[in-house]
Phi, psi and omega in degrees: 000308174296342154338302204292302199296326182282339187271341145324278213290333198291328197272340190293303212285007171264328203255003199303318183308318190274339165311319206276330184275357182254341170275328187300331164282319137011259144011274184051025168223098169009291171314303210271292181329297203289343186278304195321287189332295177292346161290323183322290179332311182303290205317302159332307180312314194286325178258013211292297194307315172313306202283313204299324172305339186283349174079024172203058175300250183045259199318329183272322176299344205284308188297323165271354177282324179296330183303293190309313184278344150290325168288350167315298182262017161257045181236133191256154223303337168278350183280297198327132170284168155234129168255101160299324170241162177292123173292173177287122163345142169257149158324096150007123156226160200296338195249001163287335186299328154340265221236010174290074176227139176259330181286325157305316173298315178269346176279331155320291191331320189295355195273132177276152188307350192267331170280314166330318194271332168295327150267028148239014091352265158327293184251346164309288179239022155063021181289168158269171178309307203304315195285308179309301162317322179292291161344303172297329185075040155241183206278128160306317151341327182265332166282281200306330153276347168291317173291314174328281178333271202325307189288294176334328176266331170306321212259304158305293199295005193254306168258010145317128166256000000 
């Protein structure tokens, strides 16, 4: 058992950070991204001995972290908090300057969640259709049109002023 758990925690602590940056696009709010990351993580945890055995943890976390921000945003409005104020800023860090881009953050926003994920999937994180579909649990025909739009609405919102 302690086996298991070191070999858990050693597959978490390689990937968290780029988890924590796929969610944060995902998103686009820090807090929601580290609640996504850690539900991935529970889920994981939970399944671990199955998932290390399917022979692509990789490919199966990247599919629950998207699944937790699509069941995110199928969750209604009342389950939701409301914070009246912005919590306090975290200390700048070096590897947030990256995807900290505020004109990228708001052209995701513009994106409905099921296309966000698809291109960050997809251009983010380097998935193929084929992975990216699976990951979504849809047709690649629906990920190859999901990308069209999003970029296609990216690309008009870009050039708009």
């Amino acid at each position: 058992m302690a086996e298991l758990d070191d070999e858990f925690h050693a597959f978490v602590a390689g990937r968290l950070d780029r988890w924590r940056r796929g969610a944060y696009l995902m998103c686009g709010d820090w807090h929601l991204a580290d609640d996504l990351v850690s539900e991935a993580v529970i889920r994981l945890h939970r399944h671990w001995g199955k998932v290390r055995l399917a022979g692509n943890a990789d490919a199966y976390a990247q599919k629950v972290l998207a699944r937790c921000w699509l069941n995110e945003r199928r969750r209604g409005w009342r389950r939701r908090e409301r914070v009246d104020a912005d919590p306090p800023s975290p200390e700048y860090r070096m590897e947030d300057r990256i995807v900290d881009r505020l004109p990228l953050a708001d052209l995701l926003r513009s994106l409905g969640p099921r296309q966000r994920a698809v291109l960050i999937l997809r251009f983010y994180l380097d998935h193929s259709v084929e992975e990216t579909a699976d990951i979504l649990g849809v047709a690649p025909g629906t990920v190859k049109s999901q990308a069209a739009r999003a970029l296609e609405q990216l690309r008009a919102a870009r050039v708009t002023p």
